[in-house]
N, C-alpha and C positions, 0 to 999 in steps of 0.2 A: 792611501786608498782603503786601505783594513779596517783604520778609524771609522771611517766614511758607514765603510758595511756594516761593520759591527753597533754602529749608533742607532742604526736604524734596526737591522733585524736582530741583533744579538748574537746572544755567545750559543744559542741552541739549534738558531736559524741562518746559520753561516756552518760551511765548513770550510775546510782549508782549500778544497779545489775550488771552490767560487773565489774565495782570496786568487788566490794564485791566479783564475782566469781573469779576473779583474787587471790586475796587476802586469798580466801577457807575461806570465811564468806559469813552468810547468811546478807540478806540485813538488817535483823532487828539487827545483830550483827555489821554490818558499822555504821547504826543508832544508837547504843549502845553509839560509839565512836565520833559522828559528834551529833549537831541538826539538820541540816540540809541540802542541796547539797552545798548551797551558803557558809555554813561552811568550809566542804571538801574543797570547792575552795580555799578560804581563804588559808585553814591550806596547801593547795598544794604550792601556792604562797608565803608563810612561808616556807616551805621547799626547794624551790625553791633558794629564798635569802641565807638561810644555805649553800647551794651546790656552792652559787656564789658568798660569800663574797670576797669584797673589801677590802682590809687594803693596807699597805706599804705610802709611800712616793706619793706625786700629780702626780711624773711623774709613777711609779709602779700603781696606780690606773687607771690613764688614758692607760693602754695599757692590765690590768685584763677591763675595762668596754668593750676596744675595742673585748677583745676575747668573753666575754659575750655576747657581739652582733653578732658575728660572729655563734655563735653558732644556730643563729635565723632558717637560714636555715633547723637545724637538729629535729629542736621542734616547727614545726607552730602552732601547739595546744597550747602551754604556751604561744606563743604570743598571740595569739585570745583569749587565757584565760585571759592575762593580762589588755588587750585591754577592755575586755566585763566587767571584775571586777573594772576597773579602772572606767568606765564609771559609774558604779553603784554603785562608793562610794560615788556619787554625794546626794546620799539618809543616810540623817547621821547614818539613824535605821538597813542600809544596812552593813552585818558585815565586810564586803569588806572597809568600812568607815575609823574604829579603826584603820585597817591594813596598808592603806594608809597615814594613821596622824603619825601611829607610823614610816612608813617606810622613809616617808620624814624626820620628824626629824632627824631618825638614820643617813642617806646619810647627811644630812650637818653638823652633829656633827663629821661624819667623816673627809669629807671634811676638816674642822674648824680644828680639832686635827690634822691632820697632814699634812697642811700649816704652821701653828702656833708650829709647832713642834720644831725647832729652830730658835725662832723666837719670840720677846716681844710679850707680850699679846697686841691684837689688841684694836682701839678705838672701839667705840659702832659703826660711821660709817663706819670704814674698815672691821668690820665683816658683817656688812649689805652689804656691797658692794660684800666680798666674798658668802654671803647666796646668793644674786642676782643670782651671775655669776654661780654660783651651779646648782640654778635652770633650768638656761637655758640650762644648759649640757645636766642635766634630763628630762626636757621637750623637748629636739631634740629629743635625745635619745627613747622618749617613740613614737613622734610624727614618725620620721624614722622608729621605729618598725610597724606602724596602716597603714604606706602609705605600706610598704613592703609587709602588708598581701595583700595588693588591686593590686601590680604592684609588682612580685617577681625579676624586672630587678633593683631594685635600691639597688646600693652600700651603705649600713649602716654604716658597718662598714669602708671604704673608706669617705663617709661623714663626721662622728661622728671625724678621725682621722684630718680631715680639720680643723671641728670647733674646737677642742680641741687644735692645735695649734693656731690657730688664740685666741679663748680665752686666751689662757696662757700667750702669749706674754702682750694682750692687758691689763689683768689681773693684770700684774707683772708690766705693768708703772702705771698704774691707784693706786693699793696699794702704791709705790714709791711715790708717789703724794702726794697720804693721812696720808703718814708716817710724811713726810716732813712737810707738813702743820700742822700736830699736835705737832711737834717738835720746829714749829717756832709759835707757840701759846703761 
């Protein structure tokens, strides 16, 4: 139900007694379950992920991230959430922190497993090159979402579809490359 709220009105336009009345608990009973709002946040952006996992093949991923973004229009509050909790996992004591450490990992081990999925195990720098290129998916991806809360005219998901083919090509000589050169080593 939190999800629900926070999709729509945000992390500014929600407090926890509306959670809580929602939910048919009292605030000290949401408290029970959370320590504290920045928690809830967290554990919303946790359930969030759950609802939008990623799996299949590079190109099945790139067209779930693109519907994930698509979906921006319909939840400007998870974006602003994700936006504001992102910001303040810059604070390592900040619980938004863990969540972001753990969330990156996860996205490139995905990534990594299933690239690598028929495919020899990579050197130490063709996986590095892959984490790279990951990143910068992710980091379009987040930045496209921060411009879209300020300017709702911009194509995300029409972007996100640009740079993912442009990456993927570029991607796929660049590993070729490094495949090759480890081969003639």
């Amino acid at each position: 139900m939190a999800l629900e709220v926070f999709a729509v009105e945000g992390y500014r336009g929600t407090s926890l007694r509306k959670v809580a009345s929602l939910c048919d608990l009292s605030l000290a009973g949401v408290m029970h379950y959370f320590d504290s709002k920045e928690d809830l946040l967290v554990q919303i952006l946790r359930e969030r992920d759950a609802r939008n996992e990623i799996s299949g093949t590079i190109e099945e991923q790139e067209g779930r991230l693109a519907d994930i973004l698509g979906q921006g229009h319909h939840e400007p509050g998870l974006i602003a959430l994700y936006v504001t909790m992102a910001a303040a996992a810059a604070d390592p004591e900040h619980p938004a922190a863990a969540y972001f450490h753990e969330r990156n990992a996860r996205l490139l081990k995905i990534s990594e497993d299933s690239y690598y999925a028929d495919k020899p195990a990579p050197s130490a720098e063709e996986l590095q090159y892959l984490h790279a290129v990951t990143r910068m998916v992710l980091a379009t991806a987040d930045g496209l979402q921060q411009q879209w809360l300020v300017d709702r005219s911009i194509d995300v998901v029409g972007t996100m579809k640009l740079l993912m083919e442009q990456t993927h090509e570029a991607t796929e000589r660049k590993l070729e490359t490094l495949r090759a050169a480890a081969a003639d080593a």
